[in-house]
C-alpha positions in Angstrom: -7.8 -3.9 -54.3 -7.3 -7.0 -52.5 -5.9 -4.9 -49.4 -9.6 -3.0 -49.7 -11.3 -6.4 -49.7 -9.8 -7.9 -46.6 -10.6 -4.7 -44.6 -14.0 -4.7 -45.9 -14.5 -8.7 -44.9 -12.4 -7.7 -41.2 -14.7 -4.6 -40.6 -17.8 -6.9 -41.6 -16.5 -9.5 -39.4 -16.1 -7.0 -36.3 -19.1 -5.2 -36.8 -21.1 -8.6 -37.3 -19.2 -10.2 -33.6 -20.1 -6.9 -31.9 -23.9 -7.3 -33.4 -23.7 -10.7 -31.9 -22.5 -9.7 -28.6 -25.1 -6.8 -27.9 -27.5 -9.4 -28.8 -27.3 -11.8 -26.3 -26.3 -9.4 -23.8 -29.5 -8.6 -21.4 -30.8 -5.1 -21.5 -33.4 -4.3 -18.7 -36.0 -1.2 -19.4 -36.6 0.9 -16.1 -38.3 4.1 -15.7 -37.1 6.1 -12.7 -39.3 7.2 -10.1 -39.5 9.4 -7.4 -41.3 8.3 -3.7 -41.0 10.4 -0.5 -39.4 7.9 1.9 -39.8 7.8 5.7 -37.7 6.4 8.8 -39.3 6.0 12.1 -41.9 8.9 11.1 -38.7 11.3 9.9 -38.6 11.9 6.3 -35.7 10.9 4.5 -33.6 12.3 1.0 -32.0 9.9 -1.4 -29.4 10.8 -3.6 -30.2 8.3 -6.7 -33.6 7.8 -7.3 -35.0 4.8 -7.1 -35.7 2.5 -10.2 -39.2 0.7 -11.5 -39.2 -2.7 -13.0 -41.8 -4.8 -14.1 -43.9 -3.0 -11.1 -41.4 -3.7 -8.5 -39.3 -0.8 -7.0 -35.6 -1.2 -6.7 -34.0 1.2 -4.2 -29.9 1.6 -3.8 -29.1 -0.4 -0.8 -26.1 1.6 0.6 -28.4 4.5 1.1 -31.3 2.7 2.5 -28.7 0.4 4.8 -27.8 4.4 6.2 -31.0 5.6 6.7 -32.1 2.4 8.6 -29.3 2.3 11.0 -27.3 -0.5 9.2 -23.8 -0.3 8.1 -23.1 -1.9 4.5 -20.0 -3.5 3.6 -19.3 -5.0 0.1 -17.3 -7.8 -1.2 -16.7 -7.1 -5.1 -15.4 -10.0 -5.4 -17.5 -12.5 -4.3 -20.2 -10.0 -4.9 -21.4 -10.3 -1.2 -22.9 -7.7 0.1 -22.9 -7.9 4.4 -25.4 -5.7 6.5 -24.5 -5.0 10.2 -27.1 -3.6 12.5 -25.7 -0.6 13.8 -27.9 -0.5 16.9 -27.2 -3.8 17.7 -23.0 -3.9 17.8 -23.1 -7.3 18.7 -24.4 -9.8 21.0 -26.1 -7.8 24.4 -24.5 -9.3 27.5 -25.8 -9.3 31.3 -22.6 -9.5 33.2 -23.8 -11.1 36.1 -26.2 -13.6 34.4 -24.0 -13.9 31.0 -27.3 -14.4 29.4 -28.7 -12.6 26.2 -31.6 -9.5 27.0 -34.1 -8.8 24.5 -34.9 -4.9 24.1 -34.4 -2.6 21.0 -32.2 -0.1 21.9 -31.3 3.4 19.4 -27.7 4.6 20.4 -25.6 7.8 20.7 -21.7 7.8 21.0 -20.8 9.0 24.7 -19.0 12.0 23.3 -21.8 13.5 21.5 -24.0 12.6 24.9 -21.6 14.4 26.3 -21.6 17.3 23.9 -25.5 17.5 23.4 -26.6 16.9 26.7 -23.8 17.4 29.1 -23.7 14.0 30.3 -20.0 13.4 31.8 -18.5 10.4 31.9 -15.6 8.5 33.6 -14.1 5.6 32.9 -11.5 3.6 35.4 -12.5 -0.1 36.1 -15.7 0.8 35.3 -17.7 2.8 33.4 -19.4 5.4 34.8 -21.9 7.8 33.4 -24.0 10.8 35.3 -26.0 13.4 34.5 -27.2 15.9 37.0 -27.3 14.0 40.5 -27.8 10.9 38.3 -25.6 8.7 37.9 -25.6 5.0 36.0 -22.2 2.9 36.3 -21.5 -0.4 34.0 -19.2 -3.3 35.4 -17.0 -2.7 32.4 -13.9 -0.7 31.3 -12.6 0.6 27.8 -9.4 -0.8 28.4 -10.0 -4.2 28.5 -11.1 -3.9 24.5 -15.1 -5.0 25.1 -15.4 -4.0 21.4 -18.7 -5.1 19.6 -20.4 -5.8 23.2 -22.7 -4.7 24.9 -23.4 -4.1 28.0 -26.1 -3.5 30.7 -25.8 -1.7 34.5 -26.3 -4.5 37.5 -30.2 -3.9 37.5 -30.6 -4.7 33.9 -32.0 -0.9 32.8 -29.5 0.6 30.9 -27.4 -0.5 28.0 -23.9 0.4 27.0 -22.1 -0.3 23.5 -18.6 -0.5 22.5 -18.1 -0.5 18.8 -14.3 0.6 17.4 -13.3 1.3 20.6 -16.0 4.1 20.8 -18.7 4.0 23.7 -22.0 4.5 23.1 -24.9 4.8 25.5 -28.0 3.6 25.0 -31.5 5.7 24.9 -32.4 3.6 27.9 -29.2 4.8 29.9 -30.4 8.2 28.7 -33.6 7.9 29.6 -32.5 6.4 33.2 -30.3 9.4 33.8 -33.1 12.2 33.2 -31.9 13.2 29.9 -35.1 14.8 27.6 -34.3 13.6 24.4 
């Protein structure tokens, strides 16, 4: 009997602390919505729907970091989360001023330019990039590791990135070269 009492008190006791716990834990009430979402005029799926708080709308930021050309990486344990521009890939560098240009510039990797539109491509102590009878060349080479650069051609119209040792040309050089996107 006194072995029935002492689990009794011990299960009241648990019971009582977990009571206690969920009770000063915060519990947030959503309701989760559906919206149609759009990117530069393209409409755009996400896989977790977004949620609706107190009449403000919470979206998952990994998914929306994607779809606006950002690439997300997370710290659990600082809880930090760090957004990198994919269409910027660093600091844009004029090599013969040194000096920072100003343009907005959407990017494709020089393989799938190549793939896509035939643009060809060599690359010696310079990179050169042609299409056609068009030709642009950039006063840079993969092999001396420009990673996270960028880069524009001497007459300051057309932009080239390197990001992971991966080129990537710019819609300017594109556009420059003849290419109908």
């Amino acid at each position: 009997m006194k072995k029935m009492i002492i689990g009794l008190v011990a299960g009241m006791l648990i019971g009582s602390a977990t009571a206690a716990v969920a009770a000063t834990s915060p519990t947030v009430q959503a309701v989760v919505s559906k919206y149609a979402i759009t990117v530069d005029g393209q409409q755009q799926t996400l896989k977790s729907d977004p949620l609706v708080y107190k009449g403000t709308t919470y979206l998952p930021v990994r998914e929306v970091a994607g779809l606006t050309g950002y690439d997300l990486q997370f710290d659990a344990k600082s809880k930090k989360i760090d957004l990198q521009s994919k269409a910027e890939g660093g600091s844009t560098v004029n090599q013969t001023t040194n000096q920072p240009t100003e343009k907005k510039v959407s990017w494709i990797t020089a393989r799938e330019a190549n793939e896509k539109y035939g643009i060809k491509y060599v690359v010696d102590k310079e990179s050169t990039f042609s299409y056609g009878e068009n030709s642009v060349v950039f006063p840079v080479s993969m092999y001396e590791n420009p990673d996270g650069k960028t880069f524009t051609n001497a007459e300051k119209t057309a932009s080239l990135m390197f990001k992971n040792g991966v080129p990537y040309l710019g819609n300017d050089t594109l556009q420059l070269l003849g290419v109908n996107q």
